[in-house]
Residue frames relative to the residue before (quaternion, step in Angstrom):
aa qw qx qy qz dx dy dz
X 1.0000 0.0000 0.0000 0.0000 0.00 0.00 0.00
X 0.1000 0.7818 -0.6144 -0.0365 3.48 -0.44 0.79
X 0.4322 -0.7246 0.5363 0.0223 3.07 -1.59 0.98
X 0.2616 0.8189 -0.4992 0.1084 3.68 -0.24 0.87
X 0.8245 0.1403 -0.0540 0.5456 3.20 -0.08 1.00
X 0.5662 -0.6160 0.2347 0.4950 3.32 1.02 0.72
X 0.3874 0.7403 -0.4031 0.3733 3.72 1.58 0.69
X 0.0502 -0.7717 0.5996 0.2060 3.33 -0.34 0.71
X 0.2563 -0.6986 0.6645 0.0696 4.41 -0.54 1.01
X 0.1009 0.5519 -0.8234 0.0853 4.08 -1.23 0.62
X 0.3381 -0.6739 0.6567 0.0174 2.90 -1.40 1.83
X 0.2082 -0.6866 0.6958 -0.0345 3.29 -1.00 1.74
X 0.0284 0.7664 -0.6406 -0.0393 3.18 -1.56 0.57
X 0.6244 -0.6512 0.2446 0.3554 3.89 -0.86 1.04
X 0.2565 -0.7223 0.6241 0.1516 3.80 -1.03 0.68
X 0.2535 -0.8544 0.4130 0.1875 3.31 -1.04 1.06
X 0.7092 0.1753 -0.0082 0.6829 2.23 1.81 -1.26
X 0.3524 -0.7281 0.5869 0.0362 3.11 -1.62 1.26
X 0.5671 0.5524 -0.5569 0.2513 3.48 -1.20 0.55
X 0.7402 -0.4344 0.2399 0.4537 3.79 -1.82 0.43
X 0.5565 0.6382 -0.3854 0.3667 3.43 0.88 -0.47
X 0.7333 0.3578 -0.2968 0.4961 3.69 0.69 -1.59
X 0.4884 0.6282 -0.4640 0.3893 3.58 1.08 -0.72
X 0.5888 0.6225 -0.1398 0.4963 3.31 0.80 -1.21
X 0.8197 0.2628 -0.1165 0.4955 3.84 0.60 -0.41
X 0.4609 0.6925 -0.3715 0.4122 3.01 1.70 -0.43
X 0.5580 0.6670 -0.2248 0.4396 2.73 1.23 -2.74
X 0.7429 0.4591 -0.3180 0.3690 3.62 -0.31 -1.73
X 0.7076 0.3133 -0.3128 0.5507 4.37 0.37 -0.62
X 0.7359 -0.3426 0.4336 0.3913 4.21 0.17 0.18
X 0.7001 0.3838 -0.4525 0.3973 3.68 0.61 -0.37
X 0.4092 -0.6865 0.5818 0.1512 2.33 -2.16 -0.44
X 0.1302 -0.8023 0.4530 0.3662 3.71 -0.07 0.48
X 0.3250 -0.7208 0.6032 -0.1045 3.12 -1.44 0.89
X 0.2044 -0.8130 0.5451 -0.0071 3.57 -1.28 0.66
X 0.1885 -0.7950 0.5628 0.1255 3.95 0.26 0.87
X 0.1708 -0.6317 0.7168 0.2406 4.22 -0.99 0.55
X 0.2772 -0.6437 0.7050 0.1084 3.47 -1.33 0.79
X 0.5855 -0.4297 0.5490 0.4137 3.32 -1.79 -0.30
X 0.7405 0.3000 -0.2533 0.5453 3.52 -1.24 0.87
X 0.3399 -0.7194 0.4673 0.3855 3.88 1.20 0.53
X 0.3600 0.6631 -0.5970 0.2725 3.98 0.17 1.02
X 0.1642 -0.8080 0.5522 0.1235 3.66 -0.20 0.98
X 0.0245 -0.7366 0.6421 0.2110 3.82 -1.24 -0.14
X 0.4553 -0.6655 0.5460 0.2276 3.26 -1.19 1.07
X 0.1290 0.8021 -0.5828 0.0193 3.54 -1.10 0.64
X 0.3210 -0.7618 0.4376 0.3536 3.80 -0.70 -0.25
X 0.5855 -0.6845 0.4343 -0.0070 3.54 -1.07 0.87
X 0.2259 -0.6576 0.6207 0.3622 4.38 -0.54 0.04
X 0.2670 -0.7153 0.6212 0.1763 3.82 -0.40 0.90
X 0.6595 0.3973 -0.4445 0.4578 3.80 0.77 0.62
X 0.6364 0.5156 -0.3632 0.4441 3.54 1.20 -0.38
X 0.6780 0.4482 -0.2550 0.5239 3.59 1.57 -0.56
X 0.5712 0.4770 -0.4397 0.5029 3.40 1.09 0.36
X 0.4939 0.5470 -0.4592 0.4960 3.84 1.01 -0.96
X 0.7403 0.4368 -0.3375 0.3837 3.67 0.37 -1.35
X 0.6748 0.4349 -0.3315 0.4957 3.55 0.77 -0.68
X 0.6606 0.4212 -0.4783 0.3968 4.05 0.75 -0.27
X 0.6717 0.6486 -0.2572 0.2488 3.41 1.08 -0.89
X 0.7220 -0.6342 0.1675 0.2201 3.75 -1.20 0.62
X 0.5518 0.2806 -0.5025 0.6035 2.80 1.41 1.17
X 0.5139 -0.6573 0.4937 0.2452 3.60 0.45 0.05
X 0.6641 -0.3744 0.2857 0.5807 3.53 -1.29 -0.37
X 0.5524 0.5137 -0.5613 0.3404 3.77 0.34 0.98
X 0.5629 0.6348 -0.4240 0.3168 3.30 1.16 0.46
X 0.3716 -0.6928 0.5533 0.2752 3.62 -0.71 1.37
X 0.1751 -0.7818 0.5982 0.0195 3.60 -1.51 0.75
X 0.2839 -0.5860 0.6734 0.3501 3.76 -1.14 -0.67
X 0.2961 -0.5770 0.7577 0.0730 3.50 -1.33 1.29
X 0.0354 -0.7196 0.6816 0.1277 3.60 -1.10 0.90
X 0.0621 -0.7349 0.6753 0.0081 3.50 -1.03 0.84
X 0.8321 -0.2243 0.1007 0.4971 3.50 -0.56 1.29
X 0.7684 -0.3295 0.1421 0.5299 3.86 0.84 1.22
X 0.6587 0.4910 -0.3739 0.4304 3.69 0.86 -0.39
X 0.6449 -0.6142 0.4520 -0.0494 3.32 -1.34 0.19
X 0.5184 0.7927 -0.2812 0.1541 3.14 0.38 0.17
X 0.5645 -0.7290 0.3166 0.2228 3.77 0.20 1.55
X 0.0641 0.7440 -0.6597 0.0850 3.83 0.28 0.88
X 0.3259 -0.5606 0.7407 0.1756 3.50 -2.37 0.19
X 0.2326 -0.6531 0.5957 0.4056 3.85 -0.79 -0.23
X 0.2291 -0.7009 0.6738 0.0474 3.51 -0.85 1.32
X 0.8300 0.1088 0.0241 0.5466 4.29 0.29 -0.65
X 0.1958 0.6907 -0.6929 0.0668 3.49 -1.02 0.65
X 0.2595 -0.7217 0.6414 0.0209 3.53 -1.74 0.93
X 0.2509 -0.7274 0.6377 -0.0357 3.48 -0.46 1.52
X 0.2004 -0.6967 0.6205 0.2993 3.85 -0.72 0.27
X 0.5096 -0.6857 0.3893 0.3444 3.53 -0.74 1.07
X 0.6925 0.5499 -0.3127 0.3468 3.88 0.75 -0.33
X 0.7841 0.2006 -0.0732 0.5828 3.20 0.81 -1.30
X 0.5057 -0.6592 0.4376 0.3439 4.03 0.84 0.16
X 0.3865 0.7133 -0.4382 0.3870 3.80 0.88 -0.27
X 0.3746 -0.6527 0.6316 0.1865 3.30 -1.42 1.27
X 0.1610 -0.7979 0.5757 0.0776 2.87 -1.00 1.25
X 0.8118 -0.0628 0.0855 0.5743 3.81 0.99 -0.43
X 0.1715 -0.7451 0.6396 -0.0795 3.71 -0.74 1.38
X 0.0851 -0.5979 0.7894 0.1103 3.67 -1.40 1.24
X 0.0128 -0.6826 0.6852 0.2538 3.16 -1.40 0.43
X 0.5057 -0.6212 0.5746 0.1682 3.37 -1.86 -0.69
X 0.4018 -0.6484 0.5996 0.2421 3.39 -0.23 1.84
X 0.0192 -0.8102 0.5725 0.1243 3.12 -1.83 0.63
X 0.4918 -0.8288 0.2669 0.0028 3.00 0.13 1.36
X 0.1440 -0.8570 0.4858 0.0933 4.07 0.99 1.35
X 0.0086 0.6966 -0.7121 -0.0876 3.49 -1.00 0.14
X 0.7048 -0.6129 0.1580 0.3204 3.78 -1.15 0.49
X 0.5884 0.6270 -0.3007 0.4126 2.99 1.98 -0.57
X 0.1553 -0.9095 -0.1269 -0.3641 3.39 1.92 0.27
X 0.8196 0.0398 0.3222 0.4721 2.49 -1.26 -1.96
């Protein structure tokens, strides 16, 4: 999670493939799988640092804190809407977030 400019940024990268298994391999390298709502209720599935989304979740606003998802240099303003903790070992196990969507009134 890097922070510049009072920006918090979580580096997202694309998931092709989905099931318990990749979840499962994801888990094992630090990520996290993850699920973005678009406009028009289309979601895309991507993967996540499961330590940058915990900093956000320990930190003093909590999962009200508005961020930038970076996906290959782009930007894109996300909330955390869902997160899954495993009840034994505390470990994020899966995070939905929530495009957020600026209009000018805004700004």
């Amino acid at each position: 999670m890097a922070q510049n400019q009072n920006k918090v940024v979580v580096e997202a990268a694309p998931r092709a493939e989905r099931g318990k298994n990749e979840a499962r391999r994801l888990r094992a390298t630090g990520r996290v799988p993850r699920r973005t709502l678009r406009r028009q209720g289309q979601a895309i599935t991507l993967s996540v640092n499961a330590k940058q989304v915990q900093r956000i979740l320990r930190s003093e606003s909590g999962h009200n804190t508005l961020f930038q998802v970076d996906l290959n240099g782009k930007h894109e303003p996300a909330i955390l809407k869902d997160w899954l903790n495993d009840p034994v070992s505390g470990k994020l196990l899966h995070v939905d977030l929530l495009r957020v969507a600026w209009t000018s009134a805004c700004a």
